[in-house]
C-alpha positions in Angstrom: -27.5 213.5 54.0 -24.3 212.5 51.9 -24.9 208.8 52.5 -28.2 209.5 50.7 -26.0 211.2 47.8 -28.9 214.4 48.7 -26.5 217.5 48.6 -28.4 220.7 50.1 -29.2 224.0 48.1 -27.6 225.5 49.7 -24.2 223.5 48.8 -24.6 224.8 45.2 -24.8 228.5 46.3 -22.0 230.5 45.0 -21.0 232.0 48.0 -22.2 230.6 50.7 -22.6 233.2 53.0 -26.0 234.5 53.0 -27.3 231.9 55.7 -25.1 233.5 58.0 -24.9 236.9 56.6 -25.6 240.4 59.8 -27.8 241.8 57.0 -31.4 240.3 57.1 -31.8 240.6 53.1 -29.4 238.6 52.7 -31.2 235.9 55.2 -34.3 236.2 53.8 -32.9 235.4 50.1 -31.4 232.5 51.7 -34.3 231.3 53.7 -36.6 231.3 50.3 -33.7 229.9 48.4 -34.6 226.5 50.9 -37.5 226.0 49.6 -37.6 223.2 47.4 -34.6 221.6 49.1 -34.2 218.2 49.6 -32.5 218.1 53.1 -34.6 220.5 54.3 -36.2 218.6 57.0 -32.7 217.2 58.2 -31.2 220.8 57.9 -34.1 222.3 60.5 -33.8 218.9 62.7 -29.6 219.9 62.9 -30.4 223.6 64.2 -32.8 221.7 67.3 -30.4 219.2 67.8 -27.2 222.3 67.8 -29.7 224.6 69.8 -28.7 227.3 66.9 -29.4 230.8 67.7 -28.4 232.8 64.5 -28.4 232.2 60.7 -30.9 230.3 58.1 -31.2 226.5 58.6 -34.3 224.8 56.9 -35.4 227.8 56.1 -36.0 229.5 59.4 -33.8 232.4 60.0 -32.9 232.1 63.5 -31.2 235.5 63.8 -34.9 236.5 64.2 -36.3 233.9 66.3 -39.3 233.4 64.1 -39.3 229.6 65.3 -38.9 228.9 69.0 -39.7 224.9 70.0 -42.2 224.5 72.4 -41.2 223.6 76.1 -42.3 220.6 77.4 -44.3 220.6 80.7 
């Protein structure tokens, strides 16, 4: 993402913290606040890659397991 000079919304967020905030509120401001990002597509392919189970990346909040992959057979 840097090499590209694309810096992520949520790099410009004041504190930081709602993407990995306990309260789901919080996640859900942070998950809209993706939109419009332009790493967002890298962002969600980094929480595959890192298997992440909690907190917003690309806009999915984890924490709630609204996205699961599907299994290969």
């Amino acid at each position: 993402m840097a090499e590209r000079g694309q810096r992520p919304r949520c790099g410009d967020w004041s504190e930081g913290g709602q993407w990995l905030s306990e309260d789901p509120e919080e996640r859900a401001a942070a998950a809209r606040w993706c939109s419009g990002c332009p790493v967002l597509l890298e962002c969600a392919q980094a929480a595959l890659d890192l298997k992440v189970t909690f907190g917003v990346w690309g806009g999915v909040d984890y924490t709630r397991r609204e996205y699961r992959p599907r299994q290969s057979t």
